[in-house]
C-alpha positions in Angstrom: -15.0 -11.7 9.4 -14.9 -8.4 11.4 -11.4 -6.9 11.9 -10.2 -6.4 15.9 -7.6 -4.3 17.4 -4.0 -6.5 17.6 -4.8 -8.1 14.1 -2.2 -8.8 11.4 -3.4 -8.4 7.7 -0.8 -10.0 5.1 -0.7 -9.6 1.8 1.3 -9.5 -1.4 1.9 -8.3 -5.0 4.2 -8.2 -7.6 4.3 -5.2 -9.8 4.2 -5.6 -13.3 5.7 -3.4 -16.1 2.0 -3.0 -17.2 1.0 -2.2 -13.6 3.3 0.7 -14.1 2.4 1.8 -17.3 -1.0 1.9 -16.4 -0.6 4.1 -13.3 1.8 6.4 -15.8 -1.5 6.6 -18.1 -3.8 7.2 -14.9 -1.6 9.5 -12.8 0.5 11.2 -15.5 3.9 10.5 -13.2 6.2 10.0 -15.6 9.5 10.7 -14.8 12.2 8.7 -16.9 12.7 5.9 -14.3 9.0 4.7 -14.7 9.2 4.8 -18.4 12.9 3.6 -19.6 14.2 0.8 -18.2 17.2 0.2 -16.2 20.2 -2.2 -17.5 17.9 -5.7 -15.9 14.8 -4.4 -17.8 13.1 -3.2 -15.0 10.8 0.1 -14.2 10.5 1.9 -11.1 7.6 1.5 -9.7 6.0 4.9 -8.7 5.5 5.4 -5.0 2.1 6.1 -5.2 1.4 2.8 -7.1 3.5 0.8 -4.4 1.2 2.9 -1.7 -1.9 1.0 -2.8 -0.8 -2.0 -0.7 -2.1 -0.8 2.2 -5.2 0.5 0.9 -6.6 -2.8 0.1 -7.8 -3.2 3.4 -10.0 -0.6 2.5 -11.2 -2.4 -0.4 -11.5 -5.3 1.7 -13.3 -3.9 4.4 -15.7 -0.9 3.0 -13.3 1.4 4.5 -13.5 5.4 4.0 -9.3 6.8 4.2 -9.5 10.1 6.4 -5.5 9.8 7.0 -2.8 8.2 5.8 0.9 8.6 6.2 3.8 6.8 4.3 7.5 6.8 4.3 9.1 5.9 1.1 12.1 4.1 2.1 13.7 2.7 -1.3 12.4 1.5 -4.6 10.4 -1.2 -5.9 11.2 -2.4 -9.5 8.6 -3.9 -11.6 9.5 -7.9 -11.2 9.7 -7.2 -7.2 7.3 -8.9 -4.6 5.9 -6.9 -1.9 5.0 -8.3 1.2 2.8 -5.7 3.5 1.7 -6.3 7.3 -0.8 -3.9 8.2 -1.8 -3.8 11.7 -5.1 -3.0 13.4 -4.3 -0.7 16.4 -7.6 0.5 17.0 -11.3 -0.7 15.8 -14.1 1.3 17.8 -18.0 1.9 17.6 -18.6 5.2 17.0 -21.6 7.1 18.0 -22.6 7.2 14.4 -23.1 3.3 13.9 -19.6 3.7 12.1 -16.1 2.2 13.2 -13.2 4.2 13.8 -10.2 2.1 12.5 -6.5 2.7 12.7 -3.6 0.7 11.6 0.3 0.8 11.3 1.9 -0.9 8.1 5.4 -2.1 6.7 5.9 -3.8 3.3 9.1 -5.1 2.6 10.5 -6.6 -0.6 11.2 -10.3 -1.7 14.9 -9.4 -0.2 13.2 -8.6 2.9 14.2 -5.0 2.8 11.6 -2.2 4.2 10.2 -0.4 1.1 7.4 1.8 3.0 6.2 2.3 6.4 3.0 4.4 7.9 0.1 4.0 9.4 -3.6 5.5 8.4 -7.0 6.0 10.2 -10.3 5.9 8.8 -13.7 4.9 9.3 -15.7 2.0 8.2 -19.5 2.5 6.4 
């Protein structure tokens, strides 16, 4: 179904201590936090991993990223659920036969506490 400007997108994941070690193999972040664990067991999840929430829309949609912006606003711990409402602010024609998109996002934790915040353009193939 085609995406329209004033559309929600919701969706979820919990991060996994193997999410994170995987992304530690891939990215080569690894700062102590993401590979010891605190006193409950749990791993910081990197910011960049928790940033992929967002980006499934591009997945989703066959979406090209030419911007995006994020505001890291506290940590996510493998075990944590993520909740992230994108928002479609703009979905245009271009000249090209390709759509300009652009969105605003916030995810927010099983607490309901604002992890990350921003907002991306890009353009859809």
């Amino acid at each position: 179904m085609p995406l329209k400007a004033g559309d929600i997108i919701t969706f979820e994941r919990t991060f996994t201590v193997r999410d994170v070690k995987l992304f530690t193999e891939v990215s080569g972040d690894e700062g102590t936090h993401h590979i010891t664990p605190d006193e409950q067991g749990r791993l910081v999840v990197q910011g960049l991993l928790t940033a992929t929430l967002p980006t499934k829309i591009g997945g989703d949609y066959n979406v090209l990223a030419r911007n995006m912006n994020f505001e890291f606003l506290r940590p996510v711990f493998t075990g944590d659920t993520i909740v992230c409402k994108a928002k479609i602010e703009k979905y245009e024609t271009q000249e090209n036969n390709r759509t300009a998109i652009a969105a605003t996002f916030l995810c927010k934790n099983q607490n309901g506490k604002e992890i990350v915040k921003g907002d991306f353009s890009e353009v859809i193939l």
